[in-house]
N, C-alpha and C positions, 0 to 999 in steps of 0.2 A: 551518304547523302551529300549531294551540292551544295556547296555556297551559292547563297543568291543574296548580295544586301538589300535584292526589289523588294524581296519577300518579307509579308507579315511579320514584324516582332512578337513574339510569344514569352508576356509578361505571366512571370509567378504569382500565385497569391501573398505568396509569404517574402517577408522584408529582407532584403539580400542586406550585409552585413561584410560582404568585401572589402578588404582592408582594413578591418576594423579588430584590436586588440579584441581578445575571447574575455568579456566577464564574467568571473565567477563567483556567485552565490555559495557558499560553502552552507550546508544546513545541518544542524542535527537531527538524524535520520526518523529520533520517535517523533520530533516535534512536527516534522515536515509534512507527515500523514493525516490527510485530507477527504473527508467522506460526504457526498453530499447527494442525499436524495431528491432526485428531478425527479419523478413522476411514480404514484402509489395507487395499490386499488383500490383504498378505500375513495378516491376521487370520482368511480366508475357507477354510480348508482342502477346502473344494468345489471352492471356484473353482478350486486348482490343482493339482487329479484331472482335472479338466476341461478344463483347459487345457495338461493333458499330454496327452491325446489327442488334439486341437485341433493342438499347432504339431509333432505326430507328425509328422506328413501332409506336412511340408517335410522329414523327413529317409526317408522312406519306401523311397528308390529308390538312399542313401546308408548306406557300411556303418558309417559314425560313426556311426550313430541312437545309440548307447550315450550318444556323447559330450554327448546333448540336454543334460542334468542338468537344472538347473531351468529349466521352461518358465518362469517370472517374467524368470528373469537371461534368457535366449534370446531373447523379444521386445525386453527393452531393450537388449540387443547387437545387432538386427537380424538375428537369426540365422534367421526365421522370418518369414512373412508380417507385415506393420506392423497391417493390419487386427487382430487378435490385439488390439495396444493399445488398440483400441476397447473392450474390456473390466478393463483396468487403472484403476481410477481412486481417490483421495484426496476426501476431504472437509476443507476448509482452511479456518480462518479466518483471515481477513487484518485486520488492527485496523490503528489510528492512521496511517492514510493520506485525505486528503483526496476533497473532491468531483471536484477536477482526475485526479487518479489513478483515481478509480474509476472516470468513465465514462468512460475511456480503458481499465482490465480489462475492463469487459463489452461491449463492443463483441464479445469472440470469442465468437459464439455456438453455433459445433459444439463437439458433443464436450464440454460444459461446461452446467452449469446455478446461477444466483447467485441471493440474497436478500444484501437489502444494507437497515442500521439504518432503520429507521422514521423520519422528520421530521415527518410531517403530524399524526398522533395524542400525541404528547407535547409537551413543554415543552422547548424545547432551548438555554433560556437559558444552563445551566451546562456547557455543551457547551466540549470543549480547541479551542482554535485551533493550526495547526501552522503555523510561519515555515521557509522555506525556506534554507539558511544564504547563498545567493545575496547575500540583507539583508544578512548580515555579513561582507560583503568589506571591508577598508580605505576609510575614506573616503564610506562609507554611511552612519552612526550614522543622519542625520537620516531618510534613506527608510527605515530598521528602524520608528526611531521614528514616522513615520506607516503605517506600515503597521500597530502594532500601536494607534496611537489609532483607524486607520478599524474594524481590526475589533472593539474593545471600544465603539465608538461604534457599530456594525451593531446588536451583540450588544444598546444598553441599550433603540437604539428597535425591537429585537423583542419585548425583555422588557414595555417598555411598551405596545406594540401588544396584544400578550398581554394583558396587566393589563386592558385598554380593551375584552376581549371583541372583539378580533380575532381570528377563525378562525384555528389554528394552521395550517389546509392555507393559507393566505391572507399569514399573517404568516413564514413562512417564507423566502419569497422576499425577506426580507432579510438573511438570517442572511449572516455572514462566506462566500467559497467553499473557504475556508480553514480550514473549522470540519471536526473531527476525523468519521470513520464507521467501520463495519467492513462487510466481506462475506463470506459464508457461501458457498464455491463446492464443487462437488461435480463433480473436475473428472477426464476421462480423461487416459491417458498421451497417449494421438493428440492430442490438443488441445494437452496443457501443455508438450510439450516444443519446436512449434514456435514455441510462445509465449514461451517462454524464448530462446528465439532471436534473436527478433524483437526482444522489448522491452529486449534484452539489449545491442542494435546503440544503438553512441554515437555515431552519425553523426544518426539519426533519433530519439531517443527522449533524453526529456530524465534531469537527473539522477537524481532523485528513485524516476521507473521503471526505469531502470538497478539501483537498489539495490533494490528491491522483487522485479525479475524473479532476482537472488541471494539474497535471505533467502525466497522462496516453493522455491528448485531447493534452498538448504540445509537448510531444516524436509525437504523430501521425502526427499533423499536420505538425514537424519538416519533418518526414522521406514524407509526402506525401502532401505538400502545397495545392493543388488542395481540399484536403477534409475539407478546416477551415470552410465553409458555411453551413456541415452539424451540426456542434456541435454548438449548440442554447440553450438558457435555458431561461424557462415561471417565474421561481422565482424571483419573483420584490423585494426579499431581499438579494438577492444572491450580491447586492456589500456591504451591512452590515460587512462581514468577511473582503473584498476586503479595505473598510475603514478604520476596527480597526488597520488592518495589515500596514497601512500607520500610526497608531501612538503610535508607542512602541511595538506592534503586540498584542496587547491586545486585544478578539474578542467578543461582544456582542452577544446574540442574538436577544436583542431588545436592539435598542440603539436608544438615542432623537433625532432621527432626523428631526422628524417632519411627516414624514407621517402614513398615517393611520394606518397602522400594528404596529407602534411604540406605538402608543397610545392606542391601544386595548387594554383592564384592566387585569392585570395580580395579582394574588395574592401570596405574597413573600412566603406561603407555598405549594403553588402548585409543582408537581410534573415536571421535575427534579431538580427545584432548593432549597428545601426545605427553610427554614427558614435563610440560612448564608446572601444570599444576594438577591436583588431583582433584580438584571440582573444576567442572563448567562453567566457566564465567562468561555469563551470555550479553549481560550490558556493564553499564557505568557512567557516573557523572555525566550531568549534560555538558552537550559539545555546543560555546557560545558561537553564536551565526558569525563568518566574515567575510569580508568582500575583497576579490582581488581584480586588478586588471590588467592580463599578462600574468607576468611572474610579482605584481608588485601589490603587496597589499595596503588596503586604502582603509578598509577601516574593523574594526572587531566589537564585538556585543549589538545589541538590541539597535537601542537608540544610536547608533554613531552608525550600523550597516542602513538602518532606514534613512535615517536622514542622508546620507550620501546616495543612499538607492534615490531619493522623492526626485532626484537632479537629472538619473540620466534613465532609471525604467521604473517609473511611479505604480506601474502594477507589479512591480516585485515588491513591494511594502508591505501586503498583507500577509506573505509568505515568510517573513522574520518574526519569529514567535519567543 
């Protein structure tokens, strides 16, 4: 393509950041997880004229039919064909969960449709990084501390790459994977609630999606009461997590409790715990928020990262928890 300087300048929407030290938001990763229901069906009073003559048809031949009451509450009680929930669905935004996490969300592709934050078209030098409290187990400091040199070291030679008239679709691929995103899911009841199930189970799914698949089933249940009956889950280990987090937040994934899955033989080098420990240590102690800019940090805890954030990016203030 030719140089022309006659030619039309073709401004970005998003704020170029050229020259400018990368700021990083350091977050603790449970805390950073952000759920917020835009738009529910109970808002749709079509929908559930509609859907009262719809989950009729299951009580037809039954002299309950009175007892339908609300076709909303009826399909999530199971009271009616499940097909039904193919037409229930939420618009959700999910924030401050990483690239680990997300593409482990969109993987479900029935019954669900996602847009997730833009990287290749902006500047994502001042992008939050989230640490997993895993880092702050006993006895870690030092692996905390390179974990957060490697990603504000990702972060400067992206920012430089940038500077240098590196393609941001190009320079990307060295950002942290640990660097903060959100996604925009538009998702049905059929979809989401075997998916709370699923990601629910702390046998397969690691910490961090554990609390994600709670704080997306608590935003819905919040915005739509009627639906708490569909979200169920078959993991008879699933209050394991629920335990350790009642003592210190420390999370097993086999812990002595006594029953059978506890005692199934596990051997301390199997795979993923290798040889450090014979249990699973899935979290640990919260990780306090800090703020750096470049290599240099400016300030650490609550009140000292907000108030130095109100100076230079007042809408990262709600994000230090």
């Amino acid at each position: 393509m030719p140089l022309d300087r006659s030619a039309t300048v073709v401004r970005s929407p998003f704020v170029s950041h050229r020259g400018e030290a990368p700021r990083t938001l350091l977050l603790d990763a449970e805390d950073a997880i952000r759920v917020r229901v835009l738009r529910r069906p109970d808002d749709d009073p079509a929908l559930r004229d509609v859907l009262h003559a719809v989950v009729s048809s299951s009580y037809a031949y039954r002299p309950e039919v009175e007892a339908l009451g609300d076709p909303l509450e009826a399909v999530a009680e199971g009271r009616t064909l499940w097909q039904s929930a193919e037409n229930l669905d939420w618009t959700i935004l999910v924030e401050g969960i990483d690239r680990t996490i997300s593409h482990q969300v969109v993987r479900t592709r029935i019954g669900v449709t996602f847009a997730q934050q833009c990287t290749g078209e902006r500047d994502c030098r001042h992008d939050d990084v989230l640490i997993p409290r895993a880092y702050a187990r006993p006895g870690f400091g030092a692996r905390l501390d390179d974990f957060v040199a490697g990603a504000l070291d990702a972060k400067r030679r992206y920012a430089s790459d940038v500077d240098a008239w590196i393609s941001t679709h190009e320079a990307r691929r060295g950002l942290p994977h640990a660097s903060a995103t959100f996604l925009l899911a538009r998702w049905s009841l059929s979809s989401l609630a075997p998916w709370y199930a699923k990601r629910r189970d702390s046998l397969t799914q690691d910490w961090l999606m554990f609390r994600l698949a709670e704080a997306v089933r608590a935003a819905v249940v919040e915005a739509s009461p009627w639906v708490r009956s569909a979200f169920r889950t078959t993991d008879p280990s699933a209050s394991l997590y629920a335990r350790a987090a009642a003592h210190g937040g420390v999370a097993f994934l086999f812990s002595p409790s006594g029953s059978e899955q506890d005692r199934a033989p596990w051997h301390p080098d199997s795979f993923p715990h290798g040889a450090a420990s014979h249990w699973e240590v899935s979290s640990g102690p919260k990780i306090a928020p800090r703020l750096y800019v470049g290599r240099d940090l400016v300030a650490v805890g609550v009140e000292a990262v907000r108030e130095a954030l109100a100076e230079v990016d007042p809408s990262g203030v709600e994000r230090v928890r």
